[in-house]
C-alpha positions as CSV (number, residue, x, y, z in Angstrom):
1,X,5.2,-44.1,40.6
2,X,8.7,-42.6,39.7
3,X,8.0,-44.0,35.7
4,X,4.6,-42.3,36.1
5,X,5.8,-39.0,37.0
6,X,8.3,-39.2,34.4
7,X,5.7,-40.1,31.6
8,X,3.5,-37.3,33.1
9,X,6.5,-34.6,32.8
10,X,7.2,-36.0,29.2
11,X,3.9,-35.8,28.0
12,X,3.4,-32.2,29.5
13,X,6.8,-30.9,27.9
14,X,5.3,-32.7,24.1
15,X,2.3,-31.0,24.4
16,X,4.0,-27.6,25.4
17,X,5.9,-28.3,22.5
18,X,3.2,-28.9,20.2
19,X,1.3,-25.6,21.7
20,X,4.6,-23.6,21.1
21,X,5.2,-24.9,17.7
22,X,7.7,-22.8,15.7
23,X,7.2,-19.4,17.6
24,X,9.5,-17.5,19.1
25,X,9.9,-18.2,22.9
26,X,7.8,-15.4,24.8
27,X,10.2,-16.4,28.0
28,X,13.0,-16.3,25.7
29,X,12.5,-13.4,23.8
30,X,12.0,-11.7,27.5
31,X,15.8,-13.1,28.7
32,X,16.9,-11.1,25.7
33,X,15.5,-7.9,26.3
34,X,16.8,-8.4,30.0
35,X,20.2,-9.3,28.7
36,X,20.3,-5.8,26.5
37,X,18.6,-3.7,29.4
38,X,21.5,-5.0,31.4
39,X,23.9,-4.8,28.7
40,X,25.2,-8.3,29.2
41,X,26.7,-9.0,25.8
42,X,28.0,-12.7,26.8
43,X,24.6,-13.4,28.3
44,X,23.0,-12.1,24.6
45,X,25.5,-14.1,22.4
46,X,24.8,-17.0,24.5
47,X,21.0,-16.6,24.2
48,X,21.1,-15.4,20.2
49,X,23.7,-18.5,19.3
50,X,20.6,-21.0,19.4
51,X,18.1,-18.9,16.9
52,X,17.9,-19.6,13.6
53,X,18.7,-16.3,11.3
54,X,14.4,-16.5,10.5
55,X,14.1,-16.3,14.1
56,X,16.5,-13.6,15.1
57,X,14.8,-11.3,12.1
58,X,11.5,-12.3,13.5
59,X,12.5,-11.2,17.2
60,X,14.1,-7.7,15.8
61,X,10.4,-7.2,14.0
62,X,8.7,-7.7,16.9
63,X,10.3,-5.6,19.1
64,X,9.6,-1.7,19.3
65,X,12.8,0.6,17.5
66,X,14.5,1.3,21.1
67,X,15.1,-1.8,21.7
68,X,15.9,-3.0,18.7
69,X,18.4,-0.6,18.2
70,X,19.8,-0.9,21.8
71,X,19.9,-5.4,20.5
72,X,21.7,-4.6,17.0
73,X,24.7,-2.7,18.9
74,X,25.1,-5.1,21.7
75,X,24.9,-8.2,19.2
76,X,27.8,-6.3,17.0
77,X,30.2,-8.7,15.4
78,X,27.6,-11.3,15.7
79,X,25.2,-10.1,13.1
80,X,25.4,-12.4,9.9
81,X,24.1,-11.6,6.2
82,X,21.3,-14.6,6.9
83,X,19.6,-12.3,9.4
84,X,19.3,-9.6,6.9
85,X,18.5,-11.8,4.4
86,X,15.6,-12.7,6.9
87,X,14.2,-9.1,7.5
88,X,11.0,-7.4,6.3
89,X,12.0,-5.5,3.8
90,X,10.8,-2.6,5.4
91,X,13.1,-2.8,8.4
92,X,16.5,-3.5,6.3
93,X,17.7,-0.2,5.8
94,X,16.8,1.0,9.2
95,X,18.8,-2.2,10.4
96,X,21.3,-1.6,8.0
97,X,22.0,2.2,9.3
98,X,22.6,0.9,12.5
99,X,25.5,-1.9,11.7
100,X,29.0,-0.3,12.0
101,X,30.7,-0.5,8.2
102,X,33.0,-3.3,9.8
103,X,29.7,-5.2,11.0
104,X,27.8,-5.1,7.8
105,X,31.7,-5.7,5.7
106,X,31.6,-8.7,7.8
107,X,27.8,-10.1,7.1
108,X,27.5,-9.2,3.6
109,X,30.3,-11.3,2.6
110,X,29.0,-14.5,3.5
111,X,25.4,-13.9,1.5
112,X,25.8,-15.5,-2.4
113,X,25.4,-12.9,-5.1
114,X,21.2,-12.9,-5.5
115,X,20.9,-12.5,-1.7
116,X,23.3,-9.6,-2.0
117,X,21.1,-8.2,-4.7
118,X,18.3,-9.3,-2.9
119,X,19.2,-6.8,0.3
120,X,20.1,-4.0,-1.5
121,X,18.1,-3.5,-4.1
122,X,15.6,-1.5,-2.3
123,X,18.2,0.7,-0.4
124,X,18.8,4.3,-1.1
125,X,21.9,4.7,-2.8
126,X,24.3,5.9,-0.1
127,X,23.4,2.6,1.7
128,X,23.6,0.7,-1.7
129,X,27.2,1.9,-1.8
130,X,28.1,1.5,1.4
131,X,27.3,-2.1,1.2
132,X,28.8,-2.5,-2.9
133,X,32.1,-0.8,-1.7
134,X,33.0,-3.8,1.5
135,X,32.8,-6.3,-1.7
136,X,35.3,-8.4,-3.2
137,X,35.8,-6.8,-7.1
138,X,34.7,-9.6,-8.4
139,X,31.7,-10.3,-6.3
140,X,30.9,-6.6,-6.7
141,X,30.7,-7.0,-10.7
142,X,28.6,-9.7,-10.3
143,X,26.4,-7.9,-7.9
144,X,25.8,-4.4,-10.3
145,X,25.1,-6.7,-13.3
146,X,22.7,-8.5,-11.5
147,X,21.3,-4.9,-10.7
148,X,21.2,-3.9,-14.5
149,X,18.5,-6.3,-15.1
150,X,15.1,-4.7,-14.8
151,X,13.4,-5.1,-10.8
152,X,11.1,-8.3,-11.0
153,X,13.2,-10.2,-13.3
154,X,14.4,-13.7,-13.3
155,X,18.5,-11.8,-14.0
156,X,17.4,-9.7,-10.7
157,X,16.4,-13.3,-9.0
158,X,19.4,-15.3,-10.1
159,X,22.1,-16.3,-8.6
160,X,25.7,-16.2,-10.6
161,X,27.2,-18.8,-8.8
162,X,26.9,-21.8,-11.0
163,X,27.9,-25.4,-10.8
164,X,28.8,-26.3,-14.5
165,X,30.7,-28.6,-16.5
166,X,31.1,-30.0,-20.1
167,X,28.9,-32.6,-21.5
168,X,31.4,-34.9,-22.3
169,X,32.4,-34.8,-18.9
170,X,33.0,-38.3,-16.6
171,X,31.8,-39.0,-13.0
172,X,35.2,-39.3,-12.1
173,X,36.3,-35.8,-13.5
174,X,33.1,-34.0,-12.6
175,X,33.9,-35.4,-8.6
176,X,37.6,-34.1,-9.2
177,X,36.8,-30.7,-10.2
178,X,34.0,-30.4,-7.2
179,X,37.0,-31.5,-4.7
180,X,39.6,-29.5,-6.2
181,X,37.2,-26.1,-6.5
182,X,37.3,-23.3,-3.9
183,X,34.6,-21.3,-5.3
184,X,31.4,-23.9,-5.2
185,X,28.0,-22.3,-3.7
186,X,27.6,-22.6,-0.3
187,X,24.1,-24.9,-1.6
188,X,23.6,-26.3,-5.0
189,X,21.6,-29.3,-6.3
190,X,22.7,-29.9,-9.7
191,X,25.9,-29.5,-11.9
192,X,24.7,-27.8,-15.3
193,X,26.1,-29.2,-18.2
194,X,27.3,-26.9,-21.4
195,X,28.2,-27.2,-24.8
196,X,31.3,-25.0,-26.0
197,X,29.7,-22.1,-26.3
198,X,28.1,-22.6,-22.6
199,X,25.0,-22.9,-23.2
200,X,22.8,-25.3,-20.9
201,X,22.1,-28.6,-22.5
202,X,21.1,-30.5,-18.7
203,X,21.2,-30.9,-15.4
204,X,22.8,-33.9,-13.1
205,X,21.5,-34.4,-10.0
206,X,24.4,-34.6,-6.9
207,X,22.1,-37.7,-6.2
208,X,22.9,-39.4,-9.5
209,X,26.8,-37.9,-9.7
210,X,27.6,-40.0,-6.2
211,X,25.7,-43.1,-6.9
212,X,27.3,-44.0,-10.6
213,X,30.7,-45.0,-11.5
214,X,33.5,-42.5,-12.5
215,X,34.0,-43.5,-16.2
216,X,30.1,-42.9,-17.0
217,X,29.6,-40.3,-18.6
218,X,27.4,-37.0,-17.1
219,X,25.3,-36.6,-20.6
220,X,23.8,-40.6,-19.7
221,X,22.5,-39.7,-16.0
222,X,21.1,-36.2,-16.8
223,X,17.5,-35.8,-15.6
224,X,15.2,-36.1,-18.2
225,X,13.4,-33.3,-17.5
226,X,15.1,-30.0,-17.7
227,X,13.6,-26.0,-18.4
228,X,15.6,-22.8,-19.1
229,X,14.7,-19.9,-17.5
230,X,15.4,-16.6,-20.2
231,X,17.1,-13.7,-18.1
232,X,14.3,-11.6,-18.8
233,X,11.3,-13.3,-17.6
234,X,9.3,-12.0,-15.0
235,X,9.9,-13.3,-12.0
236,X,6.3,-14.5,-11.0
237,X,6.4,-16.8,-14.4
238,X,9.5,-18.5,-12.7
239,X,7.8,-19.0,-9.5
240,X,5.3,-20.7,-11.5
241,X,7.4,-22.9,-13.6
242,X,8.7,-24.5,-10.8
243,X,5.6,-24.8,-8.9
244,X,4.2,-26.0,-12.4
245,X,7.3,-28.7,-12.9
246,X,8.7,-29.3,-9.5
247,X,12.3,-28.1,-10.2
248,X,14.6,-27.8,-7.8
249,X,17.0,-25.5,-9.9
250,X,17.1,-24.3,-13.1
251,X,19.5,-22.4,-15.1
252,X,19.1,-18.9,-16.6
253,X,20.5,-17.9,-20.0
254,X,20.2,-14.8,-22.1
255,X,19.6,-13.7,-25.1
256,X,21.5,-16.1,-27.0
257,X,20.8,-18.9,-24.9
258,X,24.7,-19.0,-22.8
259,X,24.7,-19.9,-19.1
260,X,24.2,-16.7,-17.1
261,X,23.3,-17.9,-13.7
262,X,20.8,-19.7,-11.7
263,X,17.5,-19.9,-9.9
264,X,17.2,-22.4,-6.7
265,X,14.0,-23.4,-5.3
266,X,14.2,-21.6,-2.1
267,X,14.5,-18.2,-4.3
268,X,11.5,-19.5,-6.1
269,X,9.1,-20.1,-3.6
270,X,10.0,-16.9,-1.7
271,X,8.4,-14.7,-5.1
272,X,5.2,-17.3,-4.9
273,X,4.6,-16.6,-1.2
274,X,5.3,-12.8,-1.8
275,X,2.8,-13.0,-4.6
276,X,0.2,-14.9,-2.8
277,X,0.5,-12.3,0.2
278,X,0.2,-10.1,-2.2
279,X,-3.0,-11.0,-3.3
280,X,-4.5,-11.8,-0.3
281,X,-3.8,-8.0,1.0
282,X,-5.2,-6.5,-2.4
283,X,-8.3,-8.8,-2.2
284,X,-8.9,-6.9,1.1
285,X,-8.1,-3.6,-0.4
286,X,-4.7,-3.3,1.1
287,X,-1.7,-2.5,-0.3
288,X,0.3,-4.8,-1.2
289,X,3.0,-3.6,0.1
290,X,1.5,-3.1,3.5
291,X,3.9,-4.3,6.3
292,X,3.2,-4.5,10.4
293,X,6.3,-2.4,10.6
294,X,4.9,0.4,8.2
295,X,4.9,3.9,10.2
296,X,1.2,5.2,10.6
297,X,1.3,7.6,7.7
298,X,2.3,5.4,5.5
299,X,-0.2,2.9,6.5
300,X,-3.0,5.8,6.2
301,X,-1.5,6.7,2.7
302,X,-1.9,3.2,1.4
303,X,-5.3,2.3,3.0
304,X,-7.1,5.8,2.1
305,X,-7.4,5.4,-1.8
306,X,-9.5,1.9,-1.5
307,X,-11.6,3.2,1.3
308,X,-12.5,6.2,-0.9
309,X,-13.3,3.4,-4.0
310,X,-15.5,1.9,-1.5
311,X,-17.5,5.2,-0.1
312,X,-17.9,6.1,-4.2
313,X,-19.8,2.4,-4.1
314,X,-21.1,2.8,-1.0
315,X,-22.9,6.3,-2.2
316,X,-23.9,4.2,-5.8
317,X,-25.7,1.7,-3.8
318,X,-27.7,4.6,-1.4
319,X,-28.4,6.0,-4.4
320,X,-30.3,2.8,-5.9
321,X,-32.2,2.9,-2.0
322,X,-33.2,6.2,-2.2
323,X,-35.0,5.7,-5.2
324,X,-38.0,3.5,-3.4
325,X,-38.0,5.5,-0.2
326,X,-41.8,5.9,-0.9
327,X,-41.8,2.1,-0.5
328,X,-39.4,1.8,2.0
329,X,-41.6,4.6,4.6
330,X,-44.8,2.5,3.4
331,X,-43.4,-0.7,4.0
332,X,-40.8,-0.7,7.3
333,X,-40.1,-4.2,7.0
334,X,-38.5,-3.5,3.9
335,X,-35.5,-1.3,5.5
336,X,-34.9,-4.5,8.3
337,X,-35.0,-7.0,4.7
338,X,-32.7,-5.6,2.6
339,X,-29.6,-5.5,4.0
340,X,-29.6,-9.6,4.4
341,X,-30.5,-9.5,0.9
342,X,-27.3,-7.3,-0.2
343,X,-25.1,-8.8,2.9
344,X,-25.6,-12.5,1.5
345,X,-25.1,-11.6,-2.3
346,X,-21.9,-9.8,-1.1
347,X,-20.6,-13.1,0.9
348,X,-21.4,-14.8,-2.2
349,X,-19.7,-12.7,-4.6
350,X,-16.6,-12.9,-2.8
351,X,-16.3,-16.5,-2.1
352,X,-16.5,-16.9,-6.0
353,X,-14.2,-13.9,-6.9
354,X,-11.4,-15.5,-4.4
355,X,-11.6,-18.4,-6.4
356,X,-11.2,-16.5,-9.3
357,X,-8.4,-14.9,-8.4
358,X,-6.3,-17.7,-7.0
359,X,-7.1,-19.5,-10.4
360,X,-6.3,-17.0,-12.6
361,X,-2.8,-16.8,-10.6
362,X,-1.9,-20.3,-11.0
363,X,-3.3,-19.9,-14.5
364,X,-6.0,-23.3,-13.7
365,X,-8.8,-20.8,-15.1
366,X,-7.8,-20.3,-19.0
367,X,-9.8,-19.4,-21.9
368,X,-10.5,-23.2,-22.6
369,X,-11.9,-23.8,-19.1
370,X,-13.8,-20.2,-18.7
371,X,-17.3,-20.5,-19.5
372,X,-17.4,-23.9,-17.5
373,X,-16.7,-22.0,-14.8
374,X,-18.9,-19.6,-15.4
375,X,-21.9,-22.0,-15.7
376,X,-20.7,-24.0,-12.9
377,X,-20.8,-20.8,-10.6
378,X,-24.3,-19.4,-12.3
379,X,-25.8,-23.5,-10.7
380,X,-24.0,-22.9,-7.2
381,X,-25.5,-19.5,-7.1
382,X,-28.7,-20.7,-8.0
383,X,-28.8,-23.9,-5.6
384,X,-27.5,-21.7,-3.0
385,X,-30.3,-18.8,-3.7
386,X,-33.1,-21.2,-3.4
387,X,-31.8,-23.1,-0.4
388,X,-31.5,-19.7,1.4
389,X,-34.6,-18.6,-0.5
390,X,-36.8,-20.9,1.3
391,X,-35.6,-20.4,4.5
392,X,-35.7,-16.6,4.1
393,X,-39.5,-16.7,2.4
394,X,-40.0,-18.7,5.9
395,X,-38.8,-16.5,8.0
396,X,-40.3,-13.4,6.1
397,X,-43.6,-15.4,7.2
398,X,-43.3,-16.1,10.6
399,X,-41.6,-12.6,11.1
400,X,-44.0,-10.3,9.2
401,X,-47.1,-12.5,8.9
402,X,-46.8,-11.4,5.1
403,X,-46.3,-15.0,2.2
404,X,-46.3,-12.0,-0.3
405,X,-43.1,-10.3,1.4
406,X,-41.1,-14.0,2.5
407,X,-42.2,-14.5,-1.4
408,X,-40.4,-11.5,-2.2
409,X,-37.3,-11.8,-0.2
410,X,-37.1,-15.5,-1.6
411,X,-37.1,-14.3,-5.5
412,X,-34.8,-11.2,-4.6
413,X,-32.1,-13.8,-2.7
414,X,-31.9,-16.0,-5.4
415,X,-31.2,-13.3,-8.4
416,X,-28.4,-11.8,-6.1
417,X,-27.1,-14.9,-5.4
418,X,-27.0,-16.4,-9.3
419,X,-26.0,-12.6,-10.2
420,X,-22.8,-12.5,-7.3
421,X,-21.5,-16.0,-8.3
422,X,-21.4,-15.1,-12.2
423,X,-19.7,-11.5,-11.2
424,X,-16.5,-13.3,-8.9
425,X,-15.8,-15.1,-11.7
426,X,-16.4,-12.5,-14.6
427,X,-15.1,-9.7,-13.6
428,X,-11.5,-10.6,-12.6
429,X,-11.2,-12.2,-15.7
430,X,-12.5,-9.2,-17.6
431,X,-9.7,-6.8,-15.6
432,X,-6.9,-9.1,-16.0
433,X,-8.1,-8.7,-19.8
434,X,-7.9,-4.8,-19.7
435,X,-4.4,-5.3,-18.3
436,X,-6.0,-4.3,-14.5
437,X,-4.7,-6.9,-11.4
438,X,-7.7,-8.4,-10.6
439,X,-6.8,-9.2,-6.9
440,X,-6.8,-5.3,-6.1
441,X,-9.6,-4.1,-8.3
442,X,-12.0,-6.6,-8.2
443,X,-13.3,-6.4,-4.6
444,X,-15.2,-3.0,-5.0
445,X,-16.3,-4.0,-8.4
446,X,-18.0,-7.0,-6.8
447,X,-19.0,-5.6,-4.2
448,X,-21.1,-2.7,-6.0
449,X,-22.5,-5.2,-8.5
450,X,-24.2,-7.3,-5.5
451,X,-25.5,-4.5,-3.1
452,X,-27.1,-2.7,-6.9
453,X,-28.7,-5.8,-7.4
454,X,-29.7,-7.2,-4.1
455,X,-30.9,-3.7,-3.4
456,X,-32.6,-3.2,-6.9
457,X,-34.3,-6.4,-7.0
458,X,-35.7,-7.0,-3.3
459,X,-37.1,-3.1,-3.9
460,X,-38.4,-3.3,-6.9
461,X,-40.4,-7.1,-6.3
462,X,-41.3,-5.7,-3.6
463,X,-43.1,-2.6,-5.5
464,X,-44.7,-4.6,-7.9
465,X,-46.0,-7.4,-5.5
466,X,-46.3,-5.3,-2.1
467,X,-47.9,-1.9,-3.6
């Protein structure tokens, strides 16, 4: 009975486990607060010390600004670069106005130069200073260069720490210099190898350096796969090219192809996730900038534009209805039809358009490859119009008693449905070709094309057939 009570308790604490999954603690996060309501700073530390720097930045989101600040103060000393690293970016500089210049001296120093950059770059400059000025010179210099590149950049992304040695270069004397050096990265995947004037001619996997001899040379275990990144690419092409390849790291080099820094993974994958957030928020008609921390006027000042795009559709579309209100006060059944008509081709439209979207961002939709989509989604939209066709023209039956009005509904879903499919995949493409970003232009575009249509058609069938 005791090994069955036991098993019972285990299973219960796997499943809460599998419930909680990575989320912060509610009972945890609530022994916190308690600890800085009481301001019991041992009881915090002891509490904090667990959390991973993802999870602290997570908990000071969450929280309201009282509290937060109240947390910050208490924690003091405590409060590492990671953390800041971590935050929205929205939050940082409030964060950062809070942290005594001894506290933020003390956390900055551990970061590596791109996560330095990283933090500050969207600072005002009094806090930009403030966090330059607790630098090491050198770190410092390698900071403001890394500043001078233009915002988006693969030389704003980069990290100047490198791992690099000559070509020529044995096992044994690459493993010397690594044990002998006090300046390695605090994470690194490859050693870069260089010709004399430093520029990038490979990469050695740590893998391969420990598992061959020391008198083989590093230029015979380089990978064989190896991409430079050029300073001043933009920094959602590099997210890409390591998606696209699988690299792990890859150096950067400038204009006359010399070693200038590097890009790790983890930096990599952060721009693809901020890109795909991005998108998603656009395809919404949200800024996509938007934040849950964002005050409410500058929520309202972000949101208001789009919504105004939409009304100017909205009022296109009335405008299309007003013009069979004749038919519309004749026929009521009309004004309870359409809307399915117009809802179903907007559905459609978008389904295709996110497709669109997401394609044209990995690049998988291309010039070669475009009017195969475009046919492919002209045959969904027509096996989907006369699936739903059928069972709207059935329903228009039953309902209205009327095989003239189900027949009009039925023709009028099946051109708004071939019509939305072709417009997802068209019209991001065409605004991506006029140099506008498809994710944040193409929903009210869309949107108007199918409720014109769906509108326009069902009305005007149903004028020729019904009067």
């Amino acid at each position: 009975m005791a090994h069955e009570s036991e098993a019972a308790a285990d299973e219960d604490a796997r499943e809460e486990a599998r419930d909680e999954g990575y989320d912060l603690d509610r009972k945890a996060v609530a022994r916190i607060l308690y600890a800085v309501d009481t301001d019991d700073r041992e009881q915090l530390v002891e509490l904090m010390e667990p959390l991973h720097p993802a999870d602290i930045a997570d908990l000071l989101e969450q929280v309201n600004a009282y509290d937060r600040m109240r947390l910050i103060r208490l924690y003091g000393h405590e409060m590492d670069g990671d953390i800041l690293s971590e935050l929205d970016e929205a939050l940082r500089e409030e964060v950062i106005g809070i942290l005594t210049p001894q506290v933020l001296a003390e956390a900055v120093r551990e970061l590596d130069s791109d996560d330095v950059v990283d933090l500050i770059e969207d600072l005002d400059t009094p806090q930009q200073t403030a966090i330059l000025d607790v630098l090491p010179e050198s770190e410092r210099a390698a900071v403001e260069q890394s500043l001078a590149y233009p915002e988006f950049s693969a030389g704003r992304l980069m990290q100047r720490e490198v791992v690099m040695a000559p070509e020529h270069w044995s096992v044994g004397e690459a493993i010397d210099f690594l044990r002998s050096s006090k300046s390695l990265p605090e994470q690194f995947y490859h050693i870069v190898l260089v010709d004399p004037r430093l520029r990038p001619v490979g990469n050695v996997t740590l893998g391969r350096l420990m598992s061959s001899k020391r008198d083989v040379t590093l230029k015979s275990i380089q990978e064989e796969s190896f991409h430079t990144i050029p300073v001043m690419q933009y920094e959602g092409e590099v997210a890409y090219a390591f998606n696209q390849y699988h690299l792990i790291s890859a150096p950067v080099v400038d204009e006359n192809d010399r070693l200038v820094g590097q890009i790790t993974i983890d930096d990599a994958m952060a721009v693809l996730d901020e890109e795909n957030e991005e998108d998603i928020l656009r395809l919404a008609g949200v800024d996509g900038e938007s934040r849950l921390s964002d005050k409410v006027v500058d929520t309202v000042k972000r949101r208001i534009p789009w919504l105004a795009v939409n009304l100017v559709t909205a009022v296109l579309a009335s405008l299309v209805i007003a013009q069979f209100e004749a038919a519309i006060a004749e026929i009521v059944a009309l004004a309870v039809l359409m809307p399915i008509v117009a809802s179903m081709g907007g559905n459609a439209g978008t389904q295709s358009l996110t497709v669109a979207v997401r394609a044209l961002a990995t690049k998988d939709l291309t010039g070669s490859n475009l009017w195969r989509v475009i046919r492919r989604e002209g045959v969904v939209g027509l096996i989907n119009g006369v699936a739903f066709a059928v069972i709207m023209g059935i329903v228009g039956i039953i309902w209205f008693g009327s095989p003239a009005l189900g027949g009009v509904i039925a023709s009028a879903m099946v051109i708004n449905l071939v019509i939305a499919g072709l417009a997802g995949i068209i019209i991001p493409v065409v605004l991506e070709k006029v140099g506008v970003d498809p994710a944040l232009a193409s929903g009210a575009f869309v949107t108007t094309v199918t409720d014109v249509v769906g509108f326009f058609a069902f009305l005007g069938l149903a004028v020729v057939v019904l009067l």
